[in-house]
Structures are given as structure tokens and as C-alpha cells.
N, C-alpha and C positions, 0 to 999 in steps of 0.2 A: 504494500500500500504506500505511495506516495504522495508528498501535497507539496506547496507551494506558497509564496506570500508578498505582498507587497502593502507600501503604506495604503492605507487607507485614506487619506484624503491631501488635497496638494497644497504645498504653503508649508511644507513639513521637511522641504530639503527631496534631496532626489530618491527614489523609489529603491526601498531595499529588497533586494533578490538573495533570495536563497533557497534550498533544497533539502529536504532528507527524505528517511524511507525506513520503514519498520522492518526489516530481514528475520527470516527464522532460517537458520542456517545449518549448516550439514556439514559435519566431519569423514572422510571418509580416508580409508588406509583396509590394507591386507595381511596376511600373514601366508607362507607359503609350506607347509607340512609335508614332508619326505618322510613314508615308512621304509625302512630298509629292513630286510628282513622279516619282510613279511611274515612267511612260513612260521617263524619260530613267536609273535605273537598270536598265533592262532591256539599256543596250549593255555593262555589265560581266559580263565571260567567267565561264561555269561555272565554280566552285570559287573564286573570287573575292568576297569579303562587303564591309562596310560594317557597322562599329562602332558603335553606340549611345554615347551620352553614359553617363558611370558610373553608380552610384546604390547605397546601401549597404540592405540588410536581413539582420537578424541577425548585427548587428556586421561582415559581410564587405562590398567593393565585388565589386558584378555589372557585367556590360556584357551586349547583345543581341548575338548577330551575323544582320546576315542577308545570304542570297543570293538574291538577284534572278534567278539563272539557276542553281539549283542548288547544293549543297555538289561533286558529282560528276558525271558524265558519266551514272548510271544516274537519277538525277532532273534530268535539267539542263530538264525540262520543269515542275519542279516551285519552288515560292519555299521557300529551308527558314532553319526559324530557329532558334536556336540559344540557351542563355543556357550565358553562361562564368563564372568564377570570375577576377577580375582580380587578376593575380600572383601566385605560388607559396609556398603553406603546408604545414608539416609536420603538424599534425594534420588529423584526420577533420572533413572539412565536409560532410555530410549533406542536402540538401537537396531536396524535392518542387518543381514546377514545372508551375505549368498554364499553356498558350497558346494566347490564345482573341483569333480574329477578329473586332472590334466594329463591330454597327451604326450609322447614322446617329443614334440615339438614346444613343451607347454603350454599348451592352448587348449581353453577349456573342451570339456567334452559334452555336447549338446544333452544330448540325452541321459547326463550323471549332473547336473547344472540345476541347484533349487534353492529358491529364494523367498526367505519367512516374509513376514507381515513388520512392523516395528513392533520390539514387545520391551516390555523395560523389564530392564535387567536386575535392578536393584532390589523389580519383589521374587523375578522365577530363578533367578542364579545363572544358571543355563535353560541352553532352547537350539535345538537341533533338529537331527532326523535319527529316528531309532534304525529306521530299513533305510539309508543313504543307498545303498548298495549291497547286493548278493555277493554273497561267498564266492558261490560257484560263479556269477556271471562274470567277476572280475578275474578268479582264476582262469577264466575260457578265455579274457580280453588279452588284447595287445598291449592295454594299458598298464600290467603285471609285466616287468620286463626288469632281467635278471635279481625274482624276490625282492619286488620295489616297488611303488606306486605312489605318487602326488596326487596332493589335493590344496586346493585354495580357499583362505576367508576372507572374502571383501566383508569389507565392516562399516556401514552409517552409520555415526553418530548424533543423535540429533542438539545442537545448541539453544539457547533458550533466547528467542524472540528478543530484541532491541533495537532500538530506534538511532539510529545511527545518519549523519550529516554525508549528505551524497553531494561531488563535487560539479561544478559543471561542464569540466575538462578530463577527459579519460585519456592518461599517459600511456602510452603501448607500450608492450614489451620490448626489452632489446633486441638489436634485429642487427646488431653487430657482424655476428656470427655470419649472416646472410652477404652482408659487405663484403667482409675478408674471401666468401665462399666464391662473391661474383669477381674479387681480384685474383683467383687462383685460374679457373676458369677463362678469363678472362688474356691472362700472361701478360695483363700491360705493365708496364715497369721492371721485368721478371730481369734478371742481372745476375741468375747463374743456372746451371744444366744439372741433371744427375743424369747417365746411364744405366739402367737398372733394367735384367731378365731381354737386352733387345733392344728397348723401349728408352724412350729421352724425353724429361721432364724438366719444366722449366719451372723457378721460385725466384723467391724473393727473400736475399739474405736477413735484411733483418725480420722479418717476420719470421724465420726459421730459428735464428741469434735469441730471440727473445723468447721464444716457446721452447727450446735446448740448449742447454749449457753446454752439451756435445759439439753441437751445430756451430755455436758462437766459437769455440776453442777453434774448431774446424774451418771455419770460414771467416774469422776474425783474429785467431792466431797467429801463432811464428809460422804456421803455413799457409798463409792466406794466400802470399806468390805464389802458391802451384796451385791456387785452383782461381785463379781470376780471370784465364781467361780460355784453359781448358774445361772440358769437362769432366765432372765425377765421375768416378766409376762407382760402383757399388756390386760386387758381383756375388755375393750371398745373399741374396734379399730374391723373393719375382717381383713382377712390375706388379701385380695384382695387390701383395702385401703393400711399398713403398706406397702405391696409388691413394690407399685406404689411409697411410702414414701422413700424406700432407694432405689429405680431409681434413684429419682432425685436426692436425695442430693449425690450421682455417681458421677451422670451424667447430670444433670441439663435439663433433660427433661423428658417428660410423653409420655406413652404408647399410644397410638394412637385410640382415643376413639369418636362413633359418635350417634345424636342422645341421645335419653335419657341415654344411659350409659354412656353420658360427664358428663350432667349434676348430674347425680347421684353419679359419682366418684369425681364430682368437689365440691360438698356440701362435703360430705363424709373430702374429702383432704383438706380442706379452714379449718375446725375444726383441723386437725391433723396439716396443718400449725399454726394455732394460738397457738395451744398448745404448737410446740416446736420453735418456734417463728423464720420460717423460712417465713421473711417478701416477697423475689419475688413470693414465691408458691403461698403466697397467694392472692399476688395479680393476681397472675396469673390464681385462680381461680375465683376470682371475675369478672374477664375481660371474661371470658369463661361463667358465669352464667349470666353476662350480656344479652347473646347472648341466653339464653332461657328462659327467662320472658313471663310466657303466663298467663291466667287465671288460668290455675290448677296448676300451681307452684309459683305465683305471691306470695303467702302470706307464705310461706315455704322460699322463698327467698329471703322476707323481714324480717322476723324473725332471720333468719340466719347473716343476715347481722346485723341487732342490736344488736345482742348477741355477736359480734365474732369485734367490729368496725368496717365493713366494711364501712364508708362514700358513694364512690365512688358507689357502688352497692346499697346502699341505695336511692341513690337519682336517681337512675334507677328504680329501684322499682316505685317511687312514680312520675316521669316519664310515666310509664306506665301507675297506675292508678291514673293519673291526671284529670279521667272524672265520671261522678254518673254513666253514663251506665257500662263502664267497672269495677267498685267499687262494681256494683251490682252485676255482674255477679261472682267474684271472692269471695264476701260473701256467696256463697252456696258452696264453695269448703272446704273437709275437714281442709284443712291448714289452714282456716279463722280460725276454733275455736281454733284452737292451736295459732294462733297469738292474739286472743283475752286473752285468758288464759295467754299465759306466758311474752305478752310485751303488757300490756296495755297502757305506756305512749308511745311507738311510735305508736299506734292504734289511740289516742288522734290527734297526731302531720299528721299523714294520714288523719283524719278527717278534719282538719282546713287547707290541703289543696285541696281539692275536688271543681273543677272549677265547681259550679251550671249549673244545666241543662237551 
């Protein structure tokens, strides 16, 4: 609802303008739930769960619950899951809840995808679905893959109505990004070459100087004479990585990639970030390769990660194969032998922590 005002009658000086508008507003945020190891939650008895790590949206902390054999006896054929409200509040917490089964690509799954009503949380605790999903139907799916399966919480929060002063000028978002994307594109002013896989790309030093410390030493260094007016070479890199390389540091984002050509541009990119030591890429590939740990990349992605620091990706890794069955299963994949060969003390340190069968 909004109004408006001006004086009321003239003789009173010039006409005062102003604006507002009463907003009821809406929180909203996710949480993303990876079971691994299926299988072996399925010996906990009907009506029995398994907690989710915390996570806050809309000012509150949530937790998942789920059951692997049921909330009750009238679904114990069913996985039901649950999102709770952690610890006990005296006002109204309002909030909608969609949870949706994701594919191997991440993406929801139409027909596993169900979304409540708003129910406040503050008087039911949790609110879920006891029958989310079949035992058997997910066992038969694709979406069970190597003893694994995702699931997502979109979470609305509702905020409580207020009357707030609305401007009469709406400032855009930056659009910076879009600039720098049309000078790359563009090649106007471009003042040095890379050769890379074939292929010859033209930049712009200082825009490369100031987004790499690498770049700057490189091209503003005691070797600046040999490349001012040759071109670079770069001949461990393909064009396809490099290309993706001065996107971002543009534009500070990536090409739009799904499926194994993420994870394949994402390894690829995490090397070429450590190299020029553009620390968000890389984190930002590790947080993307997080998201494809299976048994045929597990050990290619532990590797990579020791080699390169990734911490954070590492202890995903060993996350994942935290069991002898799935340990076994990823020893017959060719990346084992190359992570045997070329990192054996974090082979050691995977070893001592293998939860016995």
C-alpha cells in the first residue's frame, strides 16, 4: 500500500513531496542436505531421525530432520523429512518450505519437489512430509548414485509489516562488470597477446596487473622487456581454460557450465587460479567441485586438492570416503593410482581415517 502528500493549501512555501509504503516482507535462503551412505542409514528404526548440521535464514537457526525408515509406523516405508525451528521462541515464526529431490546435475526433481503452506514454526517445531519419498522408488532412481542422494530447503521467512520511506530515485545495480566484459570483447586499447592451446588472445595489462599479483610481476617486472612486444606463450593451459581465465578477472564471473563440463572446467580453473593467485576463483572452484565428488572423481579431487591447498575441498573428499565400502569402491578407479603415485602422505592420512566396517 502506498500514499503520497503534498501541502495543502498555497501561501505555505513550495509543495512538499514525499513517498512511502507499508512492505511485509520475505526472507528467503536454502540449505543443501547430502546423504552419503545411504545404505547404512537405513538400519535406524522407524521414528528414529538424524539431525542436519544448523544453518540460519531469516534471522532464525533451522536444522533438517530426517528419517530413513519413517517419522511413524504408517510411513515406515517411506524417507520423511522434516525442517525444524532450533530452540524455543515466543513470537510468531512464519515460514514456507519447499523440498525438492536433486538430480545429478543439481536440479530439482519435478516430481520429488513439495511445497507446504506458511505454518509458524514457533507453535509446530517442525513440518515436513512423512512419505517425501519411497524407499524402493528412490532405490530404482538414478537419483541414488554411488549410496548418495541430495535434497534441498528453500526456506521463506516471513518479516513483520513496516512502513518504511520509499525514494523517488531507484539506483541500479552495478553494471561495472558488464563494462570491463564489453572492453575485453571489444580488444580496444588491448597492449598485449597471450598464445594459448593455438589460439591468441588479446588484454589489457593493467587490468590483468591489478586483478594478479602474478600478472603484474609478469608484465610489470624485471621482465617486462621480453614481453612488450612479443607475444606470451603459455603452453600448459587450452584456450578453453585461459578463455574462461580472463572472463572472470573482467568480469568476475564464469561461463555457465553443467554437469561434467563444470567439473572438468572447475579442476582445469582451480590450477590456473593457484597459479596466478586469484584467491575467490579458487575458491570458487572448490565450492563447485565440492558438488561433484563421486566415486570416479573422488580421488582426482583429492589429489587436486592437496596439490593446489585446497583445505576446505579436502576435507570433503575424505567426507565422502569416510566408509571401507565406499574406499573400496573408488580404489578401482583410475585416479586411485595416480593419487597413490603422486600424494602418498595424504593416501596415509585417508587411510587412518577410514570408519571400520
Amino acid at each position: 500500500m502506498q500514499g503520497s502528500s503534498t501541502s495543502p493549501a498555497a501561501g505555505d512555501g513550495p509543495p512538499s513531496r514525499s513517498a512511502s509504503a507499508i512492505v511485509a516482507g520475505a526472507v528467503t535462503g536454502y540449505h543443501v542436505l547430502k546423504i552419503v551412505g545411504y545404505s547404512r542409514t537405513k538400519e535406524i528404526p522407524t521414528g528414529q531421525r538424524i539431525d542436519s548440521s544448523p544453518f540460519r535464514v531469516g534471522g532464525r537457526t533451522w536444522f533438517v530432520e530426517y528419517h530413513p525408515n519413517g517419522s511413524d509406523a504408517e510411513n515406515a516405508d517411506f524417507i520423511s523429512l522434516f525442517l525444524a525451528l532450533n530452540g524455543t521462541v515466543t513470537e510468531a515464526v512464519k515460514a514456507q518450505v519447499t523440498v525438492s529431490l536433486l538430480d545429478q546435475d543439481g536440479k530439482p526433481v519435478p516430481l520429488y519437489r513439495k511445497t507446504t503452506g506458511f505454518i509458524n514454526f514457533s507453535e509446530e517445531g517442525s513440518w515436513g512430509y512423512p512419505d517425501f519419498i519411497g524407499r524402493q522408488a528412490l532405490e530404482k532412481s538414478e537419483h541414488l548414485r554411488d549410496d548418495c542422494f541430495t535434497v534441498r530447503f528453500d526456506v521463506t521467512v516471513l518479516k513483520d509489516a513496516q512502513t518504511v520511506e520509499t525514494p523517488f530515485l531507484v539506483v541500479p545495480p552495478s553494471d561495472m562488470h558488464q563494462h570491463f566484459g564489453d572492453l575485453l570483447s571489444s580488444k580496444e586499447g588491448v597492449d598485449v597477446k597471450f598464445r594459448v592451446g593455438g589460439k591468441t588472445f588479446s588484454a589489457h595489462r593493467l587490468v590483468l596487473s591489478a586483478r594478479s599479483p602474478v600478472f603484474k610481476a609478469e608484465l610489470y617486472g624485471p621482465m617486462r622487456e621480453s614481453t612488450t612486444s612479443n607475444v606470451i606463450r603459455i603452453n600448459d593451459m587450452e584456450a578453453e581454460v585461459f578463455d574462461a581465465l580472463l572472463t572472470f578477472m573482467y568480469t568476475d564471473t564464469l561461463p555457465e557450465m553443467k554437469g561434467q563440463e563444470e567439473s572438468a572446467m572447475a579442476q582445469h580453473l582451480l590450477v590456473a587460479a593457484d597459479r596466478y593467485n586469484l584467491e575467490r576463483l579458487k575458491l570458487i572452484c572448490e565450492d563447485t567441485l565440492c558438488k561433484h565428488i563421486d566415486t570416479d572423481s573422488a580421488a582426482t579431487i583429492l589429489a587436486l586438492a592437496e596439490q593446489h591447498n585446497c583445505h576446505g575441498l579436502k576435507d570433503a573428499c575424505f567426507a565422502f570416503l569416510s566408509s571401507s565400502s565406499t574406499l573400496e569402491a573408488v580404489m578401482e578407479t583410475d585416479g586411485f593410482e595416480y593419487l597413490t603415485s603422486s600424494c602418498p602422505r595424504v593416501l596415509k592420512e585417508l587411510v587412518s581415517k577410514v570408519v571400520p566396517r
